[in-house]
MILUMBA-872356 format. One record per residue (C-alpha): residue in one letter; chain; x, y, z. Coordinates in pm, whole numbers, plus 50000, padded with zeros to 5 digits. Layout:
residues N
<node residu="a" chaine="A" u="X" v="Y" w="Z"/>
...
***
This chain:
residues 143
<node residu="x" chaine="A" u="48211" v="48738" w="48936"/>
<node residu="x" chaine="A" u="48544" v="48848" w="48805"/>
<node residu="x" chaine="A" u="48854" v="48660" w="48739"/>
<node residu="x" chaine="A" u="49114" v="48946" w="48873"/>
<node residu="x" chaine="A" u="49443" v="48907" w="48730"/>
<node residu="x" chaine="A" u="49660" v="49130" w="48900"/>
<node residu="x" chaine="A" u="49562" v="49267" w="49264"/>
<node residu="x" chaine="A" u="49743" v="49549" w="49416"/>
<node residu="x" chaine="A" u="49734" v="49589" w="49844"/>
<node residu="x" chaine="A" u="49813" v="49944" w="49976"/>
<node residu="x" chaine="A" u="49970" v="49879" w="50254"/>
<node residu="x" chaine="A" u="50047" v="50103" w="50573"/>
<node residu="x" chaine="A" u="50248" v="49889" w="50813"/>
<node residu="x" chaine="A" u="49918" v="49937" w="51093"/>
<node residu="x" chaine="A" u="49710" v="49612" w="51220"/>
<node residu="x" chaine="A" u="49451" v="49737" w="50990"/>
<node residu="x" chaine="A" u="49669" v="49709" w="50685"/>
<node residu="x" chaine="A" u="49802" v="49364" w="50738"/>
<node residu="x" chaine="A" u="49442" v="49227" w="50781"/>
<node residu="x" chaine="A" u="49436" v="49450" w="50410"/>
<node residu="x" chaine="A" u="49722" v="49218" w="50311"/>
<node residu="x" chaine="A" u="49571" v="48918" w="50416"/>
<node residu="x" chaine="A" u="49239" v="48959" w="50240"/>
<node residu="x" chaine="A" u="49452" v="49075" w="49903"/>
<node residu="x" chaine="A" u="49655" v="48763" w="49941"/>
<node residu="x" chaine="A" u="49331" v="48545" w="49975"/>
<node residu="x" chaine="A" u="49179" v="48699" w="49662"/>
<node residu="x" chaine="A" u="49467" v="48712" w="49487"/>
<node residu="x" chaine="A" u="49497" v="48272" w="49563"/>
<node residu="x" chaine="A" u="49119" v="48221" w="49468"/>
<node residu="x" chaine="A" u="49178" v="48390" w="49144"/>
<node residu="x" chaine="A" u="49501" v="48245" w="49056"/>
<node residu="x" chaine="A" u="49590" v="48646" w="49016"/>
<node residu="x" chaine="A" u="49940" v="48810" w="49101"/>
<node residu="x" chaine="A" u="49965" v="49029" w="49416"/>
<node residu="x" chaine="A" u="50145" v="49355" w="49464"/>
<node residu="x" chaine="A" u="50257" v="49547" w="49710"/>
<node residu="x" chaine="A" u="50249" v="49940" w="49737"/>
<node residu="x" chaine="A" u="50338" v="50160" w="50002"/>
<node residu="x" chaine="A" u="50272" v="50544" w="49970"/>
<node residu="x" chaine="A" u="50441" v="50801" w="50163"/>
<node residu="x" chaine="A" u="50309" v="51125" w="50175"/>
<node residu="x" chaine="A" u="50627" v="51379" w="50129"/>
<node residu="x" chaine="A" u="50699" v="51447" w="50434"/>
<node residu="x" chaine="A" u="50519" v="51261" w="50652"/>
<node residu="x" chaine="A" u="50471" v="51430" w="50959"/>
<node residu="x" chaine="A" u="50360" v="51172" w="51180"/>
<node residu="x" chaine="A" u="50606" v="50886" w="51209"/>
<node residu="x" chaine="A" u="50696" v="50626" w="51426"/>
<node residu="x" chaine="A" u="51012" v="50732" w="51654"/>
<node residu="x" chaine="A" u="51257" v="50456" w="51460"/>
<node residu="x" chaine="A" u="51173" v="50607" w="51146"/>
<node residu="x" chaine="A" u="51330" v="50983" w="51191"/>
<node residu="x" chaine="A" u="51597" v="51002" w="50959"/>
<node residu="x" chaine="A" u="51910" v="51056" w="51124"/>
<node residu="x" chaine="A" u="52060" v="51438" w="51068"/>
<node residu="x" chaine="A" u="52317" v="51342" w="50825"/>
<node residu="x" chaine="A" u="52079" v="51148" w="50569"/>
<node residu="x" chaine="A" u="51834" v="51261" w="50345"/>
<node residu="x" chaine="A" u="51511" v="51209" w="50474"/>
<node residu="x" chaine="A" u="51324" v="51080" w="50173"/>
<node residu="x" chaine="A" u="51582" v="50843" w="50058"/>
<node residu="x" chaine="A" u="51599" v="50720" w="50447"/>
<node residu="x" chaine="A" u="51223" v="50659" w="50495"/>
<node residu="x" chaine="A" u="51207" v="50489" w="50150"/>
<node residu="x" chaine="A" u="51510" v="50278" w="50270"/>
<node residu="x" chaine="A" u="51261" v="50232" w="50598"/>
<node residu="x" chaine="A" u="50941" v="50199" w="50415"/>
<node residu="x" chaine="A" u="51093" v="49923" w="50145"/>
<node residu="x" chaine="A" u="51270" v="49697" w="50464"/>
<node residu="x" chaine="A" u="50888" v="49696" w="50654"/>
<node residu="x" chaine="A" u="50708" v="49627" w="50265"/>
<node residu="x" chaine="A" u="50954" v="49307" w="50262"/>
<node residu="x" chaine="A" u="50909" v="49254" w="50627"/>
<node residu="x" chaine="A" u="50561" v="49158" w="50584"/>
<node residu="x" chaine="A" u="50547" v="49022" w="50259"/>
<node residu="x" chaine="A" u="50823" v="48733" w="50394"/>
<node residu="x" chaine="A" u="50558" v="48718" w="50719"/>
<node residu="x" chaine="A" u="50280" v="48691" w="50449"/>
<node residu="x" chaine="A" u="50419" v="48441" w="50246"/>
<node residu="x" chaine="A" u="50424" v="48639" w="49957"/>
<node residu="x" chaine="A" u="50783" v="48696" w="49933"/>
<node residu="x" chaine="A" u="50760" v="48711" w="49522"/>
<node residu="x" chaine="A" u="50549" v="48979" w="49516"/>
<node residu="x" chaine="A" u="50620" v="49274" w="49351"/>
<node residu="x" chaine="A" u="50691" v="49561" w="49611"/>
<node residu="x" chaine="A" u="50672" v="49929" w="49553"/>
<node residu="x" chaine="A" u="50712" v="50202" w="49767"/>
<node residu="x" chaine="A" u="50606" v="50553" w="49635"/>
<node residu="x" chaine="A" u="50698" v="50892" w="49761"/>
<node residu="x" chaine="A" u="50487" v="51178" w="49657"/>
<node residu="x" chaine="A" u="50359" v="51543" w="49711"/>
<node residu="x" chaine="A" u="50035" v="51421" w="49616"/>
<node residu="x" chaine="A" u="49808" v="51283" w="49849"/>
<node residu="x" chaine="A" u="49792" v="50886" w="49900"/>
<node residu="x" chaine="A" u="49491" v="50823" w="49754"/>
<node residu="x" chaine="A" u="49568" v="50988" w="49399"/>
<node residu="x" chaine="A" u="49922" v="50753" w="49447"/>
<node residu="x" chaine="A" u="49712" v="50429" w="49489"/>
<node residu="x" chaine="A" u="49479" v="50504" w="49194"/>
<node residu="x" chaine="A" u="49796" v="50631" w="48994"/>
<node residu="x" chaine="A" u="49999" v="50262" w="49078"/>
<node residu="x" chaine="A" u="49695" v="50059" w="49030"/>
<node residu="x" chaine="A" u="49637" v="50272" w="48617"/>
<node residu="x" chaine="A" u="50046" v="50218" w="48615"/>
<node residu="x" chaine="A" u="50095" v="49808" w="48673"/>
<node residu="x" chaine="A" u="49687" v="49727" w="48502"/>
<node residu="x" chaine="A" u="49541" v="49625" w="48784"/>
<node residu="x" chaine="A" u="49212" v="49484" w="48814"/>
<node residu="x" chaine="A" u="49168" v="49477" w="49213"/>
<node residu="x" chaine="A" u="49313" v="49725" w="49457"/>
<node residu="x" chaine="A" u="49243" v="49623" w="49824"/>
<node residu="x" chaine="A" u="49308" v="49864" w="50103"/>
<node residu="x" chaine="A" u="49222" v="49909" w="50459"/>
<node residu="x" chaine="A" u="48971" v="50226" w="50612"/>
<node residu="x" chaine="A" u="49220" v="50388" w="50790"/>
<node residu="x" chaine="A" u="49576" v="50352" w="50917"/>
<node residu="x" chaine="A" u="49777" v="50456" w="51174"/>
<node residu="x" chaine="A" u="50061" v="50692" w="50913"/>
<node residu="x" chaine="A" u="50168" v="50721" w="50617"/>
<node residu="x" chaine="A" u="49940" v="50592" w="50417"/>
<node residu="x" chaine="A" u="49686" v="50735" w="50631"/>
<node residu="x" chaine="A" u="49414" v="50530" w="50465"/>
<node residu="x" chaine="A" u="49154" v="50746" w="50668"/>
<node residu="x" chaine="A" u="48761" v="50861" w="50524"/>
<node residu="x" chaine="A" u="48926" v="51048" w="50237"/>
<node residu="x" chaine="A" u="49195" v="50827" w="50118"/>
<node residu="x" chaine="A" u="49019" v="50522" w="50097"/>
<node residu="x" chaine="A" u="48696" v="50699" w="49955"/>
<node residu="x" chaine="A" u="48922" v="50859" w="49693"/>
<node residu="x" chaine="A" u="49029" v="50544" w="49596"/>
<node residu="x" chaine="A" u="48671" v="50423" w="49558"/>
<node residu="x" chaine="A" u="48574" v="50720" w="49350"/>
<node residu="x" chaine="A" u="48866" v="50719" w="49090"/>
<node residu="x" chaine="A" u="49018" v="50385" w="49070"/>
<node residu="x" chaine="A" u="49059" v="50243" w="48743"/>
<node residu="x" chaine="A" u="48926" v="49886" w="48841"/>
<node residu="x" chaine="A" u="48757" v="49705" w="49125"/>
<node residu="x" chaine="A" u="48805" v="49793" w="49452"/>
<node residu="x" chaine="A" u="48755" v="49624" w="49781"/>
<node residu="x" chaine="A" u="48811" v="49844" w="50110"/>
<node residu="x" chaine="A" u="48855" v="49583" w="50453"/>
<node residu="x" chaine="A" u="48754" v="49691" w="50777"/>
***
């Protein structure tokens, strides 16, 4: 069995992805390993929840990441885990390549994400199976 060190959660705000959070956390405990946070937004989402439409006179990325980084800290205060590191990433890529890219970036040894999500992340068939296929490390995907 491995001794993870560093365990990075993708994270999409849905039911799905706090059960995700709660299963990273665990691992993360058991191996005495720190626990990030990452939240991808695909630029621009097109499917968002109604509280997250930027207002007219703000610039939409900037406001969602404002949006996206307030939820990441949200549930890492309701997880316990305030001290974990929290990123939010914005790209034209899709999430999947984001994930793999973040996990290469901070050397981690575990990425845990959920099968599919309600937005933004969108960790649907061909996210999370991207993930599987080109992460740099161990991954586990929660139902």
């Amino acid at each position: 069995m491995n001794n993870y060190r560093h365990v990075l959660v993708a994270v999409d705000f849905s039911k799905l992805g706090r059960t995700a959070a709660l299963r990273a956390r665990l691992e993360a405990r058991l191996h005495g390993a720190r626990l990030s946070f990452v939240h991808v937004i695909e630029h621009f989402p097109v499917v968002v929840p109604e509280h997250w439409v930027a207002p007219e006179d703000m610039d939409p990325e900037r406001y969602y990441r404002g949006q996206a980084a307030r939820e990441l800290a949200r549930l890492c205060e309701k997880l316990g885990c305030a001290d974990a590191a929290q990123e939010v990433v914005v790209t034209a890529a899709s999430a999947g390549r984001a994930v793999i890219e973040c996990a290469a970036r901070q050397k981690a040894d575990l990425v845990v994400a959920g099968t599919h999500g309600a937005w933004a992340i969108g960790m649907r068939g061909s996210t999370a199976v991207a993930i599987v296929r080109r992460a740099p490390c161990d991954v586990l995907i929660v139902r």
